[in-house]
C-alpha positions as CSV (number, residue, x, y, z in Angstrom):
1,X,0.0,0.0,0.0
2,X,1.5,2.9,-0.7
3,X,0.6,6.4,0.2
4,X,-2.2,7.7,-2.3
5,X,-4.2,4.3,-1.2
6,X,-4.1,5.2,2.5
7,X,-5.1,9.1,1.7
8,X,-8.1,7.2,-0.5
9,X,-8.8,5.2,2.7
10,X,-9.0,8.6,5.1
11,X,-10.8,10.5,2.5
12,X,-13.7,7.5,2.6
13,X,-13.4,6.9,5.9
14,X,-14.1,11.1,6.6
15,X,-17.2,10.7,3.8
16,X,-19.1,7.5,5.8
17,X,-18.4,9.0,8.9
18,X,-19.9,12.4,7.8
19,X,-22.7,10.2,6.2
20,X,-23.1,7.9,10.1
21,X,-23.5,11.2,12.2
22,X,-26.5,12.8,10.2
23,X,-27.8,9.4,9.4
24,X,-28.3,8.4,13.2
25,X,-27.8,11.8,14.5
26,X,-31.2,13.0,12.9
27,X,-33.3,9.6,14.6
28,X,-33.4,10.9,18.1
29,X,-34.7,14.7,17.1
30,X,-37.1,13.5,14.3
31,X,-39.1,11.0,17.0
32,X,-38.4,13.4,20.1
33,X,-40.3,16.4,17.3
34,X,-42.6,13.9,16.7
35,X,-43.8,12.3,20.3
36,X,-43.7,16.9,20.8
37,X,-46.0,17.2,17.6
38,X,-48.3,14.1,19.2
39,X,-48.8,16.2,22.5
40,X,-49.4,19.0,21.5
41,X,-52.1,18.4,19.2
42,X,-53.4,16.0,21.6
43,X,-53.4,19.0,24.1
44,X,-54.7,21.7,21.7
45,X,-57.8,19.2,20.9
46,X,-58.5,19.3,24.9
47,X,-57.5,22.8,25.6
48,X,-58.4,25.1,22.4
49,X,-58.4,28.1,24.2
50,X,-54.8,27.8,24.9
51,X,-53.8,27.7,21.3
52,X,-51.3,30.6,21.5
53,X,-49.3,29.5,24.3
54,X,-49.4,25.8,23.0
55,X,-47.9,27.3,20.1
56,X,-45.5,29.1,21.7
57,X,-44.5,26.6,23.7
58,X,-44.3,24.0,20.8
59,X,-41.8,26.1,18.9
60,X,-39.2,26.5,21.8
61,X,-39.5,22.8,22.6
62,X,-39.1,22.1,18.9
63,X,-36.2,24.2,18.1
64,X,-34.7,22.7,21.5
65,X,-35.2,19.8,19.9
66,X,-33.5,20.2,16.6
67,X,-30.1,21.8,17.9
68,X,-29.1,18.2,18.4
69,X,-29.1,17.6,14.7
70,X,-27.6,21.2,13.5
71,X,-24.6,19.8,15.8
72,X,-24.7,16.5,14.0
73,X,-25.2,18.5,10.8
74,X,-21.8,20.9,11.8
75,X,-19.7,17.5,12.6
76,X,-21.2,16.1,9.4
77,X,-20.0,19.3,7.4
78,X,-16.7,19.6,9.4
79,X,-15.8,15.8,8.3
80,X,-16.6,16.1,4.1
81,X,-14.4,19.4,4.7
82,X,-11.9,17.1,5.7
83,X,-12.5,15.0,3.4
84,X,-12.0,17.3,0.4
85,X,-8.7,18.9,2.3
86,X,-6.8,16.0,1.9
């Protein structure tokens, strides 16, 4: 093996890696928004005057939520700029 072969094997190891953290960093945020997204409606269909502050409320927990997967989407990102460095 010489040394363009072990740069080929870092540059596809940096790629599946990259391609690992959004594909099981985005499970745990898509079925926490979800079981959120089952509540709330749930709660809106027994509480209808509270639709503002459900809303409200909905949004923060959602975007709560999703900062789990910008940071999975950031390592992704960081790891194909590896990639295309070396």
């Amino acid at each position: 093996m010489n040394g363009a072969d072990g740069i080929m094997y870092a540059k596809a190891a940096a790629f599946i890696g990259a391609a690992i953290a959004m594909g099981v960093g985005s499970i745990g945020p898509a079925l926490g928004q979800g079981m959120i997204a089952a509540k709330s409606c749930e709660n809106l269909g027994k509480y209808p005057a509270l639709f503002s502050q459900l809303r409200t409320l909905n949004f923060l927990s959602m975007a709560i939520v999703e900062s789990s997967a910008i940071y999975c989407l950031i390592i992704a990102g960081a790891l194909v700029g590896v990639g295309y460095l070396l």
